[in-house]
C-alpha positions as a printed Julia matrix, in Angstrom:
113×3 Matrix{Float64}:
  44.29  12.52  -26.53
  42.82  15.3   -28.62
  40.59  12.42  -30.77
  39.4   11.38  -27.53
  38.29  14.73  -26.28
  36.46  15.67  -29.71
  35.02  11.74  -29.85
  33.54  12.3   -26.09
  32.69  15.92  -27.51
  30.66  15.01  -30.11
  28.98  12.09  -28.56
  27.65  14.64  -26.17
  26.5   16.88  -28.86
  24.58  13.92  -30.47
  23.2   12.8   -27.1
  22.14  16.17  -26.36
  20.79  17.11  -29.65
  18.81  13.47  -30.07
  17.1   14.24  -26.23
  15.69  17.82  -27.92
  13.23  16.44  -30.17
  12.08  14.3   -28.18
   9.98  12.36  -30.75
   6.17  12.21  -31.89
   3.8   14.95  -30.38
   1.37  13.59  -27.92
  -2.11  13.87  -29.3
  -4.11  16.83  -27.28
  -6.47  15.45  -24.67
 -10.32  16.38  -24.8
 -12.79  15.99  -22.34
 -15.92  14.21  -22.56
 -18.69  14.49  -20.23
 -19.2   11.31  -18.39
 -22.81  11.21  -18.53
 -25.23  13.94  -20.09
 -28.7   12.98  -18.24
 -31.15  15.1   -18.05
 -31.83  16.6   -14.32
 -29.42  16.52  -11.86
 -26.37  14.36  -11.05
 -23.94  14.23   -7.96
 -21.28  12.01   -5.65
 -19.49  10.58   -8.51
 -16.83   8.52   -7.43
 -14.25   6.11   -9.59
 -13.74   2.54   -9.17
  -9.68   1.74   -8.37
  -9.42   0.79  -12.09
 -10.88   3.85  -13.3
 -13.03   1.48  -15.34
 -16.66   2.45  -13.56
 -18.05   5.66  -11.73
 -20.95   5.5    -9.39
 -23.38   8.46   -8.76
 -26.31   9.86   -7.5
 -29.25  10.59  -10.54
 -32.49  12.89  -10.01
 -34.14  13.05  -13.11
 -35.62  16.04  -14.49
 -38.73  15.95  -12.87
 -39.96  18.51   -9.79
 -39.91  16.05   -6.56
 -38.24  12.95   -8.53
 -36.29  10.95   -6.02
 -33.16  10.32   -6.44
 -31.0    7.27   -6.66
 -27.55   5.42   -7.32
 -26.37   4.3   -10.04
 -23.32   3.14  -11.48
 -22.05   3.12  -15.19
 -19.13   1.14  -17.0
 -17.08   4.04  -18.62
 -17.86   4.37  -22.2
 -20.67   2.24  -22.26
 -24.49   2.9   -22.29
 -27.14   2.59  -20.57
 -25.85   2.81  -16.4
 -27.24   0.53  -14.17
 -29.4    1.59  -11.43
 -28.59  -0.09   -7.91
 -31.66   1.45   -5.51
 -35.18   2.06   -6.72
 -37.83   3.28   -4.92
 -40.24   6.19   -3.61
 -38.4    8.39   -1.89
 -35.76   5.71   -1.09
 -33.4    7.99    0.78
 -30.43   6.88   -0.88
 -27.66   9.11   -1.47
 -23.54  10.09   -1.3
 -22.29   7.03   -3.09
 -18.58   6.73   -1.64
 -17.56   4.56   -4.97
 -16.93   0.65   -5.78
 -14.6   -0.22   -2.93
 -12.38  -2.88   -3.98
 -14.01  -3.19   -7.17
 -17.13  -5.0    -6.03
 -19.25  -3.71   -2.85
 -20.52   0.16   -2.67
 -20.87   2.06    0.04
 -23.52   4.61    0.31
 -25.84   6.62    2.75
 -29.47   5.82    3.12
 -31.92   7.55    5.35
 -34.87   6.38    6.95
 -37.73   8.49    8.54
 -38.75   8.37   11.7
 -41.41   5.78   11.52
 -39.05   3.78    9.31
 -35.98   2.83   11.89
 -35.13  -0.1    13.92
């Protein structure tokens, strides 16, 4: 009986002892900036898989409109979905589904239905 108790004893020890270490150190993370355009970005918004993020881009010029585009993480140059003079796009709500985007757009007065 006592070699059981110092058997189930020890096994404990070793089981409690291996769970301490607990192995290799996970690397730190770091951020990185997902885009680093000059003028002014907003809205981002993920895809599902985490694999694209749409936004809003105003460049750095005084007045430039602004528009949507989305970007493939990790990979240059974004693509831009709406182009125009003051196109009144804006608030991309993100690839939905992985495939359609839903956004905002405003028209002027003499430009609605």
């Amino acid at each position: 009986m006592a070699v059981f108790v110092l058997i189930a004893v020890a096994a404990a020890a070793w089981y409690w002892l291996s769970r301490q270490r607990g192995g290799e150190p996970e690397a730190p993370l770091k951020a990185v900036p997902l885009t680093t355009y000059p003028g002014f970005e907003t809205a981002p918004s993920f895809s599902p898989d985490g694999n694209f993020v749409t936004f809003e881009w105003c460049g750095e010029a005084a007045g430039r409109n602004c528009d949507i585009f989305v970007k493939q993480i990790g990979v240059e140059p974004p693509s831009q979905l709406t182009k125009g003079p003051r196109s009144g796009f804006s608030a991309p709500l993100g690839l939905l589904n992985g495939l359609f985007i839903a956004f905002l757009r405003q028209l002027s007065p003499a430009n609605q239905p």
